[in-house]
C-alpha positions in Angstrom: 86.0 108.7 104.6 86.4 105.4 102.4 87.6 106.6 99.3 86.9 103.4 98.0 82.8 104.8 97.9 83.6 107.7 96.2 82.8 106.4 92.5 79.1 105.5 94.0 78.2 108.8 95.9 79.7 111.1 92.5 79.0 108.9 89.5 79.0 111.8 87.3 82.2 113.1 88.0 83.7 109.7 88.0 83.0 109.7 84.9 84.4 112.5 83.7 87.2 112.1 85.7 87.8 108.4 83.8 87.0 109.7 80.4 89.7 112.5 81.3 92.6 109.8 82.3 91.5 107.5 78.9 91.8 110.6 76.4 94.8 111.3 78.0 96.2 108.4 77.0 94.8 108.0 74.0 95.7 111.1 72.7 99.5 110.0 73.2 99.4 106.7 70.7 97.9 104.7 73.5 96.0 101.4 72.9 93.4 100.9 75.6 93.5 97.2 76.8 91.6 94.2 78.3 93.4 91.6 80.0 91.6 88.5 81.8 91.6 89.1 86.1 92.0 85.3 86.5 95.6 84.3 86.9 97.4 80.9 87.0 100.4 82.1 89.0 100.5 84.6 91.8 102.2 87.9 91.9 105.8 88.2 92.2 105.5 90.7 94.9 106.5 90.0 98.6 104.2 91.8 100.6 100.8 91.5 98.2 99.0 88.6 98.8 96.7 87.1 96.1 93.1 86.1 96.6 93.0 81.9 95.7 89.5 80.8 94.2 88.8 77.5 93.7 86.7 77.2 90.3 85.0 74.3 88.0 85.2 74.7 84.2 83.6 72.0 81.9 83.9 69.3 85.2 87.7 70.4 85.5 88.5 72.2 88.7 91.3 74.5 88.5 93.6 76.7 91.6 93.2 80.3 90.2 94.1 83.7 91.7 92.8 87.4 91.2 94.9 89.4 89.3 96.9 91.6 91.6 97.7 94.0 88.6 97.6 93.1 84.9 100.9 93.8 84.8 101.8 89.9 83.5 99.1 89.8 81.0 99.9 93.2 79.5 103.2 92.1 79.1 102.7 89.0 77.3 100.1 91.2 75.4 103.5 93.6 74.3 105.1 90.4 72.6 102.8 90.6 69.8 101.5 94.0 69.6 104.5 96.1 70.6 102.7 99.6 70.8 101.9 101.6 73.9 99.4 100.0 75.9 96.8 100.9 78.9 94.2 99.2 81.0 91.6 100.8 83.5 90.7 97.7 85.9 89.6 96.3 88.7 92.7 94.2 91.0 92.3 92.4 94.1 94.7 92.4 97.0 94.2 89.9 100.3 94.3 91.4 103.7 94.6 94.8 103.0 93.6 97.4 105.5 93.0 101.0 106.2 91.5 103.8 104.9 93.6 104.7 101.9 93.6 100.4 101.2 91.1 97.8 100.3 91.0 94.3 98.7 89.3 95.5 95.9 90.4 99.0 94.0 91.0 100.1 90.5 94.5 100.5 89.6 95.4 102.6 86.4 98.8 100.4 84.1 100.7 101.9 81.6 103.2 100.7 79.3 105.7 102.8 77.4 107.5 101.6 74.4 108.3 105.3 72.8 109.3 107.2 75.6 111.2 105.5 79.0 110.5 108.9 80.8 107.2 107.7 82.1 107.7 110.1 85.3 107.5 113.0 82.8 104.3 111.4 82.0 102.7 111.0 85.3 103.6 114.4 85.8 101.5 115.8 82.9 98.5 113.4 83.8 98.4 114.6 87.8 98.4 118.2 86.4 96.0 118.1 84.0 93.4 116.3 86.9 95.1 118.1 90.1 96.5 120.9 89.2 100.2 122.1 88.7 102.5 121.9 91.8 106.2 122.0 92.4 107.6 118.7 91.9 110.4 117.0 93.7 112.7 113.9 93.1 114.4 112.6 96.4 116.6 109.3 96.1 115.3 107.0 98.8 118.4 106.6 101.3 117.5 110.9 101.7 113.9 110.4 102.5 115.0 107.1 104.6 117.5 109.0 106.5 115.3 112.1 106.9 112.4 110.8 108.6 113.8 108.0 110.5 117.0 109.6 111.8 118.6 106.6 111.2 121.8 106.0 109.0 120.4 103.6 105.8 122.0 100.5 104.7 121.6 98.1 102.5 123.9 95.6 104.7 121.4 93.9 107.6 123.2 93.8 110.2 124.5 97.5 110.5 120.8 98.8 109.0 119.4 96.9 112.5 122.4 98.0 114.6 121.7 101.8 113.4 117.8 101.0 114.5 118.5 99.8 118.0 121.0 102.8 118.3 118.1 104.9 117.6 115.5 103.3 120.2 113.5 101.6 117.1 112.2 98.0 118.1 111.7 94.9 115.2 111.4 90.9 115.5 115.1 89.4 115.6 113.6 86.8 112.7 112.8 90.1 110.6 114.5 90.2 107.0 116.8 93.5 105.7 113.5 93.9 103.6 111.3 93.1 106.1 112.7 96.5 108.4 112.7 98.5 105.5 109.0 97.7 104.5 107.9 98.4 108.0 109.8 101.4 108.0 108.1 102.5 105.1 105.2 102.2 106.5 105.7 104.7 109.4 107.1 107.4 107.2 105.7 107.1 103.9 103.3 110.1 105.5 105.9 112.6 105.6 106.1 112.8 101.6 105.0 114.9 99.0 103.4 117.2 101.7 103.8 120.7 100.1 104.9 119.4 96.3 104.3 115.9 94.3 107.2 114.1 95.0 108.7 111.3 93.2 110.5 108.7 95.3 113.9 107.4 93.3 117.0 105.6 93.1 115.5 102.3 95.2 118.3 99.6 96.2 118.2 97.1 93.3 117.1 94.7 96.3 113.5 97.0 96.1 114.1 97.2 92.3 111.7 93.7 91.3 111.5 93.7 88.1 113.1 97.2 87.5 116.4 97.3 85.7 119.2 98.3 87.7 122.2 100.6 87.1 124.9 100.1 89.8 123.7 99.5 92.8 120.5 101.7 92.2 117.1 100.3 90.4 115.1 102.0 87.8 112.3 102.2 90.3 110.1 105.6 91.4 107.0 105.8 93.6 105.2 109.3 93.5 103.7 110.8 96.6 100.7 113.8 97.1 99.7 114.4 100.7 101.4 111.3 102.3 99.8 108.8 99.8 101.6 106.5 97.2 99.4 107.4 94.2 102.2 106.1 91.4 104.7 103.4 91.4 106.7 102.3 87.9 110.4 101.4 86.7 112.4 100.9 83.5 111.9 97.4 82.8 114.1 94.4 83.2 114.8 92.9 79.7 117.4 90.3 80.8 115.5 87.1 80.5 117.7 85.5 83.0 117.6 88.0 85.5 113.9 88.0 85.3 113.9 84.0 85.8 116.3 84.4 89.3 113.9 86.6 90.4 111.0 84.3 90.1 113.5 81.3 91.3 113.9 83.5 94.2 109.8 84.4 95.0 109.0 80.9 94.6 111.0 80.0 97.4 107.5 81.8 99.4 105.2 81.2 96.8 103.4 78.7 95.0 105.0 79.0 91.5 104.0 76.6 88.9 106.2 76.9 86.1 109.3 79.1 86.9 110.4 79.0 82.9 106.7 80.4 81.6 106.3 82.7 83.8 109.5 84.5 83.2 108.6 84.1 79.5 105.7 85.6 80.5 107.0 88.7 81.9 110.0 89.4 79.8 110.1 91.4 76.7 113.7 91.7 74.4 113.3 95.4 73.6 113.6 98.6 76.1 110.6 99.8 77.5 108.8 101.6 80.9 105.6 100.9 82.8 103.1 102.0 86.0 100.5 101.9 88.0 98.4 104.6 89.0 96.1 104.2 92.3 92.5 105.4 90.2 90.5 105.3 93.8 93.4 107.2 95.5 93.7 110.0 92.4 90.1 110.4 92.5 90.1 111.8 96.3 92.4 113.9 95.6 90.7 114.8 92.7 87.7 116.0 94.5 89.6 117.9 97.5 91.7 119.8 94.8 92.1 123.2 96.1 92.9 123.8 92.1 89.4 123.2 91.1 86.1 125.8 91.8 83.9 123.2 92.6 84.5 119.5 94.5 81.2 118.7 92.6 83.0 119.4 88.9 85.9 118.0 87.5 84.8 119.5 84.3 84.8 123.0 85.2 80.9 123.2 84.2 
């Protein structure tokens, strides 16, 4: 099944189910927002790749990208209007495959200036549209460890050496975060099976722009049925930190302007933000064993 379809062959319901997430939010002090999908820079992300155009403008050609995420727009947006904020969009992602990915989706993004307990938030949104379910927090070495059988670390060398051990084969040129993504991969299935399980307590290498405590980032992902349907953090308000990071992307991608960017993306005040997959939430939405009918999210 492409989920990706879904909104075409139940219109109706997608509707409802949209107008559900948007009173949600605006019920909560939230300012529904509209960002511009045509970026500058690319994302900061690794392993998401941006979709280049090449466009013409008044006889000037510019190098653009499709937004990934408006997470950089709606967090210059926060400099000036410092309320809570969220955006219903469409994002683009190159070379994404499978049936639970495509290059074009709708992605759900939240931003939290009131309350840094976003998960608490996600919580109450995925009942109100799923259903109530037990929910679980595991810290990501457990859920590493449990379906891999393999000892995590956060140091390469004994992370691969504790892979080999356990008959698990990767590319000698592959990074510490290179393993671990495809790792990820392969196991990510396993959660949130029989509850909706929040992923926590990423290494602060995982953390991108999610401030860190320790060792351990501010970052969650939330799980139902083997999919990633959430991902968010705390947010990094060192300006500095922010900047290294970029510094440190730009080494594999074509940055522009390292010092606006990170202007771009930091804020001086504490705040939280997320993502919810829309397309992903939907399925599930329609499968619910919670709701009477697959043809009603309204209950008529």
């Amino acid at each position: 099944m492409n989920i990706f379809l879904l909104p075409l062959k139940a219109p109706k319901q997608y509707e409802e189910f949209v107008d559900k997430i948007r009173n949600f939010y605006k019920s909560r002090n939230y300012t529904e927002v509209f960002t511009p999908i045509l970026q500058d820079e690319p994302n900061l992300e690794k392993y998401i790749e941006a979709i280049e155009c090449d466009i013409e403008s008044c006889g000037e050609k510019k190098y653009m990208y499709l937004h990934t995420s408006p997470e950089r727009s709606m967090k210059t947006l926060l400099k000036e209007y410092k309320n809570n904020i969220f955006q219903i969009t469409k994002v683009f992602r190159n070379k994404e495959c499978g049936s639970k990915n495509s290059v074009e989706f709708t992605m759900l993004e939240c931003y939290n200036v009131e309350n840094l307990d976003v998960k608490s938030e996600i919580k109450d949104i995925v009942f109100e549209l799923l259903g109530e379910k037990e929910i679980k927090y595991t810290p990501f070495h457990e859920a590493f460890e449990k379906y891999t059988g393999v000892v995590f670390s956060e140091d390469e060398d004994i992370l691969k050496n504790n892979l080999i051990s356990f008959g698990y084969e990767f590319d000698d040129k592959d990074s510490w975060e290179d393993i671990v993504d495809k790792m990820l991969s392969e196991i990510q299935s396993n959660f949130g099976k029989d509850s909706y399980e929040f992923i926590i307590d990423f290494p602060c290498k995982m953390g991108v722009l999610s401030k860190c405590k320790g060792d351990t980032s501010e970052r969650f992902e939330l799980f139902i049925e083997g999919i990633e349907i959430a991902n968010g953090w705390i947010e990094e308000s060192n300006f500095n930190t922010i900047k290294s990071l970029i510094q440190e992307v730009s080494k594999h991608k074509n940055i522009r302007n390292i010092e606006d960017l990170a202007k771009d993306y930091h804020n001086d005040f504490e705040y939280a933000g997320y993502s919810i997959g829309i397309d992903r939430l939907f399925s599930l939405c329609l499968t619910s064993p919670s709701k009477k009918s697959s043809t009603s999210l309204s209950g008529r």
